[in-house]
VOGU-3710 file (C-alpha; in Angstrom, 3 decimals, decimal comma):
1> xxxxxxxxxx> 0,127/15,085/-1,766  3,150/16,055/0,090  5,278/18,416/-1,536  8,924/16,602/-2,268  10,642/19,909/-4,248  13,264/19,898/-1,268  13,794/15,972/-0,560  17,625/14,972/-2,157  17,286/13,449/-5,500  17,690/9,797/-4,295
11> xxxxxxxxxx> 19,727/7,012/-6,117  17,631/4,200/-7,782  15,824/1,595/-5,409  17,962/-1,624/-5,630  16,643/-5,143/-5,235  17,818/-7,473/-2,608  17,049/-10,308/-0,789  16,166/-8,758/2,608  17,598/-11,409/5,241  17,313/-9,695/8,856
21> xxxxxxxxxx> 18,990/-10,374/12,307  16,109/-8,554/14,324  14,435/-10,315/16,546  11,244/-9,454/18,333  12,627/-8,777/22,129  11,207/-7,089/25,003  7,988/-3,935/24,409  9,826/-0,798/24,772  8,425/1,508/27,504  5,234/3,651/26,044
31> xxxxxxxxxx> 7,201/6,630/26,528  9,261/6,081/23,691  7,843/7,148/20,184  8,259/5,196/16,819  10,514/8,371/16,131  12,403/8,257/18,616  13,079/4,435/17,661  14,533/6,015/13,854  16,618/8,375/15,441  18,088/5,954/17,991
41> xxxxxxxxxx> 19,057/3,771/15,037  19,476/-0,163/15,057  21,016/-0,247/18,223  17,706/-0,069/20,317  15,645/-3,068/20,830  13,049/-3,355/18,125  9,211/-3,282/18,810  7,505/-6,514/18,927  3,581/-7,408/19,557  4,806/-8,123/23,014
51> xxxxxxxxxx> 3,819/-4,195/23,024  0,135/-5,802/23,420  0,615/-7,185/26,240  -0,193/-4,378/28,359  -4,667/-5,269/29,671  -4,873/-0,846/29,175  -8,084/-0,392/27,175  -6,556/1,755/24,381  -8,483/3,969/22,729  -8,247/5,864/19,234
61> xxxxxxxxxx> -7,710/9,015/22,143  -4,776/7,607/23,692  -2,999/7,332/20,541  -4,094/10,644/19,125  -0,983/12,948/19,161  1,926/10,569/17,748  2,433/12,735/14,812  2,117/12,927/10,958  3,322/9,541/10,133  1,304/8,752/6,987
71> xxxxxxxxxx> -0,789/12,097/6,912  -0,219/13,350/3,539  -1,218/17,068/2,353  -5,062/16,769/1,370  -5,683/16,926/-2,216  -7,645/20,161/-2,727  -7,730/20,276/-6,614  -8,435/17,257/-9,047  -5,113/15,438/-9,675  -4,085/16,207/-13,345
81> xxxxxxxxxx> -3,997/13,108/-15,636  -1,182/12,826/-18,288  -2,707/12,087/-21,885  -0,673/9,022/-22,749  -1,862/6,556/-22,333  -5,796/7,168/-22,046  -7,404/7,063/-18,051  -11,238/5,687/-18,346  -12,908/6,341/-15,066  -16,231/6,297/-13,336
91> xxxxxxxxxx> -18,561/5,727/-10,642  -20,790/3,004/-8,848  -22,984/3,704/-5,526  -20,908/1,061/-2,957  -23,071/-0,943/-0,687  -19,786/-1,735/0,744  -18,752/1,760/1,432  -22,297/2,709/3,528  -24,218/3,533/0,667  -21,624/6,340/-0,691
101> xxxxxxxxxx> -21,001/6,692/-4,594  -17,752/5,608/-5,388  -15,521/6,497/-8,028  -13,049/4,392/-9,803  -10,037/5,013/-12,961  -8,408/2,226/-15,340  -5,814/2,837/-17,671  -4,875/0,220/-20,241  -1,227/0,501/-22,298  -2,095/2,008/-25,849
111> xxxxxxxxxx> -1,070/0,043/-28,654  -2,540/-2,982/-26,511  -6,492/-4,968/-27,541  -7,775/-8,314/-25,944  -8,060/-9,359/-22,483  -5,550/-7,657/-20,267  -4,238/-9,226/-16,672  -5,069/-6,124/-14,190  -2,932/-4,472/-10,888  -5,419/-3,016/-8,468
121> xxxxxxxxxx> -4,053/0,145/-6,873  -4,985/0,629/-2,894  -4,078/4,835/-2,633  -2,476/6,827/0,305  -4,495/8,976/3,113  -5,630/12,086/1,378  -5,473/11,014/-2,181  -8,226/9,313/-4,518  -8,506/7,261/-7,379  -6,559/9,289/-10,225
131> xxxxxxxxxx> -3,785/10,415/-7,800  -1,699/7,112/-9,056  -2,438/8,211/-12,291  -1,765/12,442/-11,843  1,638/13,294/-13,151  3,164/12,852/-9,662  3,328/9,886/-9,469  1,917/8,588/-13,363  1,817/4,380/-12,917  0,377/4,248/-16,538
141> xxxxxxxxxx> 3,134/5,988/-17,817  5,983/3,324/-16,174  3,758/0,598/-17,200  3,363/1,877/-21,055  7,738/2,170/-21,002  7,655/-1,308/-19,832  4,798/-2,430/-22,460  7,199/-0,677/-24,783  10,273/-2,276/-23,948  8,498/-5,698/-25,025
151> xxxxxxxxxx> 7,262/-6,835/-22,003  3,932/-8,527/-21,245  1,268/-5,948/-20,809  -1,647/-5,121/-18,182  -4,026/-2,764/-16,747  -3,959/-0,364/-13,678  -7,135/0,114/-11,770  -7,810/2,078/-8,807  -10,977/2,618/-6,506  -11,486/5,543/-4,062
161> xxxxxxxxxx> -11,950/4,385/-0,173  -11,509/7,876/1,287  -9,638/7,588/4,353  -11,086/4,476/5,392  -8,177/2,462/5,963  -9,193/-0,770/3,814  -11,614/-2,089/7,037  -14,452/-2,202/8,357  -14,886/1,104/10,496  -17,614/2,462/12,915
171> xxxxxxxxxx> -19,435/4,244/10,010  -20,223/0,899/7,939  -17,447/1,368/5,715  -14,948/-0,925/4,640  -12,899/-0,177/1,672  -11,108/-3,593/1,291  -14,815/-5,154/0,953  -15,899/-2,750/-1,523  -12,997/-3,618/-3,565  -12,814/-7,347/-2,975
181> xxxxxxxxxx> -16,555/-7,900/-3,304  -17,578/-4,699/-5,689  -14,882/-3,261/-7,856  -12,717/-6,012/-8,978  -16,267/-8,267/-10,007  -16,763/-5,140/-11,839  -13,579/-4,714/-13,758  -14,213/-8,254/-14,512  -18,038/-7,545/-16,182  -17,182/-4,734/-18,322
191> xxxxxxxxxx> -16,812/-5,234/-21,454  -15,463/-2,035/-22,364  -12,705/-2,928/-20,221  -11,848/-6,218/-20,921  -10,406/-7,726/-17,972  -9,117/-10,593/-16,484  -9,410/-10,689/-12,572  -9,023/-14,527/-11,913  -5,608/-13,824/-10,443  -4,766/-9,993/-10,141
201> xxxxxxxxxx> -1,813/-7,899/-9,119  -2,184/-5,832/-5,801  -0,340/-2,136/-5,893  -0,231/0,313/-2,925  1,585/3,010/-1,243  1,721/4,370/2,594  -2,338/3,643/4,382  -2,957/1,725/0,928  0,683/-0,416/0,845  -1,336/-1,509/4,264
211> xxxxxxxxxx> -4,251/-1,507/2,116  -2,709/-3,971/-0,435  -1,286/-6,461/2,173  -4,461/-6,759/4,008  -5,906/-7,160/0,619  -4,060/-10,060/-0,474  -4,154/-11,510/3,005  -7,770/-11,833/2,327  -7,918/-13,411/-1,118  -4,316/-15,421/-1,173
221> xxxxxxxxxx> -2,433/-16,855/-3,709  -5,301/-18,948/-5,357  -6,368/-15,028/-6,310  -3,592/-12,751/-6,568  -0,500/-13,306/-8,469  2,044/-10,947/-6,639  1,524/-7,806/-4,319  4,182/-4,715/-4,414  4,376/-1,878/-1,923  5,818/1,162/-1,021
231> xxxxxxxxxx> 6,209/2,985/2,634  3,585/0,859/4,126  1,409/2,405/7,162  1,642/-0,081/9,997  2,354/-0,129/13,030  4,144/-2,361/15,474  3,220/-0,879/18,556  -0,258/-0,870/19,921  0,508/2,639/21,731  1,669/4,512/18,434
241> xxxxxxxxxx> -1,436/4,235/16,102  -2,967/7,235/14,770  -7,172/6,900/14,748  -7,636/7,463/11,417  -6,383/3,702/11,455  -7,995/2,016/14,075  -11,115/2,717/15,835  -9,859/1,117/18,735  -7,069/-1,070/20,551  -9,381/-4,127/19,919
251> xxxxxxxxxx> -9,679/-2,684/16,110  -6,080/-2,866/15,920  -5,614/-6,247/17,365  -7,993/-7,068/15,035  -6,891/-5,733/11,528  -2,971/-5,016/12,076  -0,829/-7,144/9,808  1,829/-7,535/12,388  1,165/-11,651/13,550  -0,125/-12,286/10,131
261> xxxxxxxxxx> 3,093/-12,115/7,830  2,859/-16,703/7,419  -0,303/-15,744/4,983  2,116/-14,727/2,689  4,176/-17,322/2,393  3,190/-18,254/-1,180  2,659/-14,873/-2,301  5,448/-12,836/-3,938  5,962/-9,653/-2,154  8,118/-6,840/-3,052
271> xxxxxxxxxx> 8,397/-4,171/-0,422  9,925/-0,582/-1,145  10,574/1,862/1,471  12,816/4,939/1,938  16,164/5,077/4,460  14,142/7,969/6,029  10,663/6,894/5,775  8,838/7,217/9,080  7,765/3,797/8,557  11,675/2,239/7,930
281> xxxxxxxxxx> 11,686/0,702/11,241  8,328/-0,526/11,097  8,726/-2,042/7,257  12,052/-4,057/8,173  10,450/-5,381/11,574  7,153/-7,024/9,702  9,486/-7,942/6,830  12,134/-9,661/8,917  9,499/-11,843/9,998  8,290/-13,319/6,042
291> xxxxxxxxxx> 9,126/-16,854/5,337  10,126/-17,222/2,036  11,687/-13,682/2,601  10,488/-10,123/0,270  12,007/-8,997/-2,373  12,921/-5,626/-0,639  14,084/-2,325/-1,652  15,455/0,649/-0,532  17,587/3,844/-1,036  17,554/7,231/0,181
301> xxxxxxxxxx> 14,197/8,858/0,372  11,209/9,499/2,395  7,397/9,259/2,682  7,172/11,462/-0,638  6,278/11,288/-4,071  9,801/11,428/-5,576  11,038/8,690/-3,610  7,353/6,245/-4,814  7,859/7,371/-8,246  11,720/6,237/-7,915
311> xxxxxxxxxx> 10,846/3,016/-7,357  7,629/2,064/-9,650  9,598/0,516/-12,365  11,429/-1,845/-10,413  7,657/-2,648/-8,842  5,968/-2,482/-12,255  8,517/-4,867/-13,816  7,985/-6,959/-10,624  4,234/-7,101/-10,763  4,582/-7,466/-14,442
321> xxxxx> 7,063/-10,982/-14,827  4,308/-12,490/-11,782  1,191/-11,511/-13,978  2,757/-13,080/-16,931  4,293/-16,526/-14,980
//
């Protein structure tokens, strides 16, 4: 994970109604980069999928050298696991994922027996299954405070995709398959778990907030009861994706989110994301254009650990009240 030791310590996420003036004008000139759209500010004219328009055969190539933007420091060592409350984890072999064993973690509030409600975790480039669990960023540990507090309780669960992006990619793999069609039937079997998946929670931050989104775009509100997000990786403009993302231009066209925010509209959505995220822009753009509008959330912070963990228990408390309605 990124190291955050030197980000500002950030004031606490704040819920708001996010009601937006932008409007989807004219595709900005290729020449301009989704950074230099932040540090312009407002005042430019914001990207719009009128970016597409161009007939250019895009490849992954073309869009190669755009920089970091959700790249996170690879995990080299096994995320460490807090004790409290208990992580159960293990592993299936994923038809879904090309054949490829696949591991998986669930951790269930202590003091809590009987069939839980569950939140299925889609995790960040360069992280795994336990990294929403390792003390960086702990999600059982926010979810046991707001067990404790009296609140209605329920179960994390996260599977490992790699770095597939959550769809189908030139190698057979598609992680938002092997989760739809493999894990959560799983979670739902197990007895030792004990499960409820008829209507689950979605959960993810930066490739796996896009992760979550696509996700629930997939299953919709017959099947999941609310989907929260932080610093999701998307982006608006055909020219600026990375290839870890897409395969191709026709790839993108084919699995971005931007053109597909109406699936929503009877999903609740919270969406959390940093003043100085490299994905700010990006975020309020897609979000501007949800009908019913997202609960959306934001304070000073970037595409870091500290400025996720600031705003879990405003998500957890979110995810928790729609699990429980």
């Amino acid at each position: 994970m990124a190291d955050d030791r030197s980000t500002p310590v950030e004031t606490t996420p704040h819920l708001s109604e996010f009601s937006s003036s932008l409007t989807s004008g004219g595709a900005l000139p290729r020449a301009i980069s989704r950074r230099g759209l932040l540090a312009g500010g407002a005042g430019l004219a914001v990207l719009g999928l009128g970016a597409c328009a161009s007939n250019d055969p895009l490849t992954p190539h073309g869009a190669a050298h755009v920089g970091a933007d959700d790249e996170l420091a690879i995990e080299t060592t096994p995320a460490t696991i807090p004790n409290d409350p208990p992580v159960v984890t293990g592993e299936f072999v994923s038809a879904k994922m090309a054949g490829r064993p696949t591991r998986w973690a669930v951790a269930r509030p202590r003091g809590v027996t009987g069939e839980l409600p569950v939140v299925v975790v889609a995790h960040a480039l360069n992280t795994n299954e336990k990294t929403i669990f390792s003390h960086g960023l702990n999600i059982q540990g926010f979810v046991q405070q707001h067990v404790d507090a009296g609140n209605p309780p329920f179960a994390v669960a996260c599977a490992d995709v790699g770095n597939n992006y959550f769809h189908l990619r030139t190698d057979g793999a598609d992680g938002a398959a092997m989760i739809i069609d493999e894990f959560v039937p799983m979670l739902e079997q197990s007895p030792e778990l004990d499960l409820r998946t008829d209507k689950i929670g979605l959960f993810g931050w930066s490739m796996g907030g896009y992760g979550a989104l696509r996700i629930g775009a997939i299953l919709g509100p017959q099947r999941v009861a609310a989907i929260a997000v932080s610093s999701p990786a998307m982006w608006a403009d055909p020219a600026q994706f990375p290839p870890r993302a897409f395969d191709s231009y026709a790839d993108y066209r084919a699995n971005s989110m931007f053109g597909q925010q109406h699936v929503f509209a009877n999903i609740p959505l919270m969406i959390s994301v940093g003043t100085s995220d490299q994905f700010y822009m990006y975020t309020r753009q897609w979000t501007a254009d949800l009908h019913p509008p997202a609960a959306f959330a934001t304070s000073p912070g970037g595409h870091t650990n500290r400025y996720w963990r600031s705003a879990l228990p405003d998500q957890i408390a979110f995810l928790g009240r729609s699990l429980a309605a």
